[in-house]
VEXVEXTOR-748020 format. One line per field, with one value per residue (C-alpha): chain; residue number from 0; residue in one letter; x, y, z. Coordinates in steps of 0.001 Angstrom, whole numbers. Layout:
BEGIN
kette A:... .
nr NUM:... .
rest a:... .
px X:... .
py Y:... .
pz Z:... .
//
This chain:
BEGIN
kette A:A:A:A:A:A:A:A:A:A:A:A:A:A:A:A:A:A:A:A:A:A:A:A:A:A:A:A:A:A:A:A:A:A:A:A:A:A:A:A:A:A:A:A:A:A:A:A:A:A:A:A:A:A:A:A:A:A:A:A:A:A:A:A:A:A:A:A:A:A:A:A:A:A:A:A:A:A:A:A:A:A:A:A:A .
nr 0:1:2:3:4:5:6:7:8:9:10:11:12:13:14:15:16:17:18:19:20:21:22:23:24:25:26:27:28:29:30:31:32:33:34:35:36:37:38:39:40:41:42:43:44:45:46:47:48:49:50:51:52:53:54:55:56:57:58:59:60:61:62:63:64:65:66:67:68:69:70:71:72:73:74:75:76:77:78:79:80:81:82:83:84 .
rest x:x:x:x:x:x:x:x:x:x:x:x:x:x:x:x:x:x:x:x:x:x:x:x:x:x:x:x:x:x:x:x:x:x:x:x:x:x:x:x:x:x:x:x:x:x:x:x:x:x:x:x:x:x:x:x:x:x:x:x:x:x:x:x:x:x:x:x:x:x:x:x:x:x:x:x:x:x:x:x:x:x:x:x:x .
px -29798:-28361:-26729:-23136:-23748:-25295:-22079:-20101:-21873:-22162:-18231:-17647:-19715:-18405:-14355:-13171:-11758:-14370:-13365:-13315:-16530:-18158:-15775:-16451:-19816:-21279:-19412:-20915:-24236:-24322:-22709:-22932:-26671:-24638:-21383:-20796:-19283:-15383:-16275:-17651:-14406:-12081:-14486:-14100:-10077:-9999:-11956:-9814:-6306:-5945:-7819:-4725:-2861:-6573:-6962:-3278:-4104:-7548:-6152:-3019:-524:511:689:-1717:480:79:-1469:-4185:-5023:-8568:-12110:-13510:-10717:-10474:-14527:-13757:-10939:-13215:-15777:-17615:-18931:-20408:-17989:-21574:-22349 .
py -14695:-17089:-20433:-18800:-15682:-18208:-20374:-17479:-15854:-19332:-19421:-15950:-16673:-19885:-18895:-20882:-17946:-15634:-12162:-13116:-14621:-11696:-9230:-11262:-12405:-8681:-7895:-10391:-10091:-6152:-6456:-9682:-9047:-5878:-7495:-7720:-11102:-9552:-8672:-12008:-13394:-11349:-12292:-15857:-15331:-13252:-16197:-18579:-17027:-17618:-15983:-14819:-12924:-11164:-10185:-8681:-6619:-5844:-4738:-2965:-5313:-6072:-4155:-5708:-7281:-5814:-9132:-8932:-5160:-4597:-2656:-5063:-5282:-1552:-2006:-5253:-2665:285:-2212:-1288:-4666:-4753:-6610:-8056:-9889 .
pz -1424:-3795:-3023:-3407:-651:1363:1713:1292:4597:6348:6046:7072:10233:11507:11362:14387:15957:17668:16671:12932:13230:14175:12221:8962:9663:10381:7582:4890:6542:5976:2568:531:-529:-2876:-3843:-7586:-8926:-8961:-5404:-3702:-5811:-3584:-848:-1092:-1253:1975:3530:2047:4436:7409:10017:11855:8584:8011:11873:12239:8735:10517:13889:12475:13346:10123:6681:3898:1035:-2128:-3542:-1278:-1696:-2917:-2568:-317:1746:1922:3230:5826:7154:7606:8877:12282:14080:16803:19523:21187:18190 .
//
């Protein structure tokens, strides 16, 4: 893996808020190795909002905003973790 998966998955797994830690950490574990550059770029901007806004889009609470629509976000929603880590 190179050095920017490795931070990539290092930030997805370390969140601060347990749920997203394993939601996004399963997640980049299972699918960073495959990402193509456009991907780990949206990615690196879903890790860059706040955990809350991503969690309420992830749970159904809240309706994705248009500017934040994309493939890998369409995958992280889909996304089957395991709640046991």
């Amino acid at each position: 893996m190179d050095d920017r998966r490795r931070k990539l998955l290092f930030r997805a797994q370390r969140r601060g808020f347990r749920e997203m830690d394993l939601i996004m950490g399963q997640f980049a574990n299972a699918n960073l190795a495959g990402m193509e550059p456009a991907e780990l770029d949206e990615f690196e901007r879903l890790l860059q909002t706040p955990d809350w806004e991503v969690y309420a889009w992830i749970i159904g609470n809240k309706s994705v905003p248009p500017n934040y629509a994309g493939p890998v976000l369409d995958q992280l929603l889909s996304f089957k973790y395991d709640p046991r880590g």
